[in-house]
C-alpha positions as CSV (number, residue, x, y, z in Angstrom):
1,X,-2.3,11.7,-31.6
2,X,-1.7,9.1,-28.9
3,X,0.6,7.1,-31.3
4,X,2.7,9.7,-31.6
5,X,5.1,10.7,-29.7
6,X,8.6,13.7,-29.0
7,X,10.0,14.9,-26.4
8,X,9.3,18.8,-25.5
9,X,10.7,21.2,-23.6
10,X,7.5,22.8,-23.3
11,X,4.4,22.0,-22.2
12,X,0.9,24.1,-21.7
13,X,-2.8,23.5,-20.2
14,X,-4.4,20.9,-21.8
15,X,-1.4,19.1,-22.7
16,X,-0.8,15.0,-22.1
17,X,2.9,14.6,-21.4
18,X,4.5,11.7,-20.3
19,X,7.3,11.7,-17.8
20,X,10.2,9.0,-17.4
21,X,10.3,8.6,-13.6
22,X,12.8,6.9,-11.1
23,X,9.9,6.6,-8.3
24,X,10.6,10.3,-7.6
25,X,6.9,11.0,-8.3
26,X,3.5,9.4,-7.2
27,X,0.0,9.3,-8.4
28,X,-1.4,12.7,-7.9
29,X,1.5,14.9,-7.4
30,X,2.0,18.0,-9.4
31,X,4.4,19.4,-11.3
32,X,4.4,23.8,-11.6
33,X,7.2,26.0,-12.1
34,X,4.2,28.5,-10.4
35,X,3.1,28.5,-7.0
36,X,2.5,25.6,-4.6
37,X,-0.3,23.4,-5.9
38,X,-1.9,21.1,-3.0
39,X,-4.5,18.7,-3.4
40,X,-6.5,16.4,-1.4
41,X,-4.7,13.3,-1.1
42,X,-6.2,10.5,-3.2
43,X,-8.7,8.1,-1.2
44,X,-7.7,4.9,-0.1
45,X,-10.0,2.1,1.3
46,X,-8.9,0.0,3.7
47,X,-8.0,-3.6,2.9
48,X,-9.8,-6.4,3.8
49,X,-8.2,-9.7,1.7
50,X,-4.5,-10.3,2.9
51,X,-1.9,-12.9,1.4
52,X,1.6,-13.2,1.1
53,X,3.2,-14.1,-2.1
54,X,6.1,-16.5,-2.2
55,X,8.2,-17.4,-5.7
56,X,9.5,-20.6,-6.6
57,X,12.8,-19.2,-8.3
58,X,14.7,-17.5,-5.2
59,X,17.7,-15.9,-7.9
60,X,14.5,-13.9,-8.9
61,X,13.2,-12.5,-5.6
62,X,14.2,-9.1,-5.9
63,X,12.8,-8.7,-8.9
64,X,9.3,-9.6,-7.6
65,X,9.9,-7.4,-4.9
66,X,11.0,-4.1,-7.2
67,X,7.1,-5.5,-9.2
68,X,4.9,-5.6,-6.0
69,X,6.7,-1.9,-4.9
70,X,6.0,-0.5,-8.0
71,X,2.5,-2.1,-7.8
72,X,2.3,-0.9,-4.8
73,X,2.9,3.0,-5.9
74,X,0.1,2.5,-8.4
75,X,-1.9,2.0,-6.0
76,X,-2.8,-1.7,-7.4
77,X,-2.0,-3.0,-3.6
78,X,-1.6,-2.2,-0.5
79,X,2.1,-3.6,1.4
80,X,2.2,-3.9,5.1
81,X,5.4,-4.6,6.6
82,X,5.9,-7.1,9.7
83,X,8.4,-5.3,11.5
84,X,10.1,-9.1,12.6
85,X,10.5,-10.0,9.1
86,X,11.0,-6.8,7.7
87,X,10.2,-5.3,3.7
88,X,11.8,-8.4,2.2
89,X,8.6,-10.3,2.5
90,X,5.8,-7.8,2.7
91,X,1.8,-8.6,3.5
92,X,-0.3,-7.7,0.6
93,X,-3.9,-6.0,0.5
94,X,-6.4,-5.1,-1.7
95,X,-10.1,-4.7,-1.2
96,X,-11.3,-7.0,-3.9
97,X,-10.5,-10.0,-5.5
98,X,-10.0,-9.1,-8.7
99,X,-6.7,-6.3,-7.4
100,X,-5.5,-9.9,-6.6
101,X,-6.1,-11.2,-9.9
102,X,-4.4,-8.1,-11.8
103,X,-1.6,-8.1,-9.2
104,X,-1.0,-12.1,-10.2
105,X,-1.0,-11.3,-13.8
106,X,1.1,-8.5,-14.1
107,X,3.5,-10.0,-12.3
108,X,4.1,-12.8,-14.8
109,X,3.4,-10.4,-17.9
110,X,5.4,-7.8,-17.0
111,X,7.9,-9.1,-14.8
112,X,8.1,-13.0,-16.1
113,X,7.1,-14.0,-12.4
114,X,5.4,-17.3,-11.5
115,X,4.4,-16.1,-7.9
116,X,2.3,-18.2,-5.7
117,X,-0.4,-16.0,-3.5
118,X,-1.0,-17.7,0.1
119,X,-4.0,-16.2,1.6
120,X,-4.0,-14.2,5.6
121,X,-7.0,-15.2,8.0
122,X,-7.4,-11.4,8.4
123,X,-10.6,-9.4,7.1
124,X,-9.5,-5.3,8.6
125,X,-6.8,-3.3,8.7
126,X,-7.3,-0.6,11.6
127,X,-4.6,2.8,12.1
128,X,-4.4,2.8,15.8
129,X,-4.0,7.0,16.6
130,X,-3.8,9.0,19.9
131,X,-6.5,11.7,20.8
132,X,-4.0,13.9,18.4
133,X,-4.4,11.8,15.7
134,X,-0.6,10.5,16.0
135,X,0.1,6.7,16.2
136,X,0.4,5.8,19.5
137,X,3.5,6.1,21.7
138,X,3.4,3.2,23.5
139,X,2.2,0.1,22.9
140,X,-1.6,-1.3,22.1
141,X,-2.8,-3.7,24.8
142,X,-4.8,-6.3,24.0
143,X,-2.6,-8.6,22.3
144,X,-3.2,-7.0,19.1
145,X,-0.1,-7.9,15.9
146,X,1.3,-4.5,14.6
147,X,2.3,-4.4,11.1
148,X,3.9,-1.3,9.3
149,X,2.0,0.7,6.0
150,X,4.8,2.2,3.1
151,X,4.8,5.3,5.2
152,X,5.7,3.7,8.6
153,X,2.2,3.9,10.2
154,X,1.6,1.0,12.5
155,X,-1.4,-0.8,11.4
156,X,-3.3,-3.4,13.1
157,X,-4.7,-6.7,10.9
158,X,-7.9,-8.1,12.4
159,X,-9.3,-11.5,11.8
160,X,-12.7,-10.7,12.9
161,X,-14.8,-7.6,14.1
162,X,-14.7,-9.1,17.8
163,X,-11.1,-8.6,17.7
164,X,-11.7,-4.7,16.8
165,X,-14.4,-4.6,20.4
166,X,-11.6,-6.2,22.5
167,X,-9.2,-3.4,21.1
168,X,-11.3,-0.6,22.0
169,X,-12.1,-2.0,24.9
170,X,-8.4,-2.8,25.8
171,X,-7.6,0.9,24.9
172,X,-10.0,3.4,25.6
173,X,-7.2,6.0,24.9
174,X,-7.2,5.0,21.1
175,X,-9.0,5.6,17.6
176,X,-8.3,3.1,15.3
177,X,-9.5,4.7,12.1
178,X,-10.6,2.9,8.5
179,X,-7.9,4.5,6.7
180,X,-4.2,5.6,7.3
181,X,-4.5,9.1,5.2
């Protein structure tokens, strides 16, 4: 039963094992001693609320950053990167309110954090991407902020859709696509 619990050296189909993990691992990954297993990659929607969180207790900052990484992994958030600043103080996204609300209160559940969320004017995220589908090699015109996704992508925060027009229009040469996957 679920309250029960042993560690195995075996396990076979069908079986619910749990596995201590340094962040080696990530949601949807598979494990085989077989052949290569593959899977589509899980979906992920772009964001469209943005903040930044800020802590009052600066002795306690890397712990909130090690929370909001491993947040991140869950797939709870989304963390963009402003490559000025750097990791150290990453731009947060969800699609809905309430990823906000969970992401507030595990924070101070499960990491004893009292974080304060400051909201971003932006509504879009856009993955600008060559006619190969590669990020671009040099830069997007059109006065447009690059930010960086967990897996170095540049990524593009909008305020408004009018902003997207004047980004195509400024770079006929680009996609920028919904999604990074």
């Amino acid at each position: 039963m679920a309250r029960e619990r042993e560690t195995v050296d075996e396990a076979y189909a069908g079986d619910i094992v749990g596995i201590i993990d340094t962040g080696y691992f990530q949601i949807g990954d598979a494990i085989t001693t077989g052949k290569d297993l593959q899977f589509d990659p899980i979906p992920r929607f772009s964001p469209e609320i943005f903040g930044r969180l800020s802590i009052k207790d600066p002795l306690k900052r890397k712990t909130l950053q090690k929370g909001v990484q491993q947040l991140a992994e869950e797939g709870t958030v989304q963390l963009l990167y402003d490559p000025q600043i750097g990791k150290q103080d990453p731009v947060v996204g969800v699609v809905g309110e309430l990823q906000f609300d969970v992401l507030l209160f595990r924070l101070n559940d499960e990491y004893q954090l009292d974080v304060r969320l400051d909201r971003l004017p932006f509504s879009a995220a856009r993955w600008p991407v060559d006619k190969t589908g590669n990020p671009p090699k040099t830069p997007v015109q059109g006065g447009a902020r690059i930010f960086y996704d967990d897996r170095e992508r540049p990524v593009i925060l909008l305020e408004k859709e009018w902003d997207l027009n004047w980004l195509k229009k400024e770079n006929p040469e680009l996609e920028f696509r919904i999604t990074g996957n």
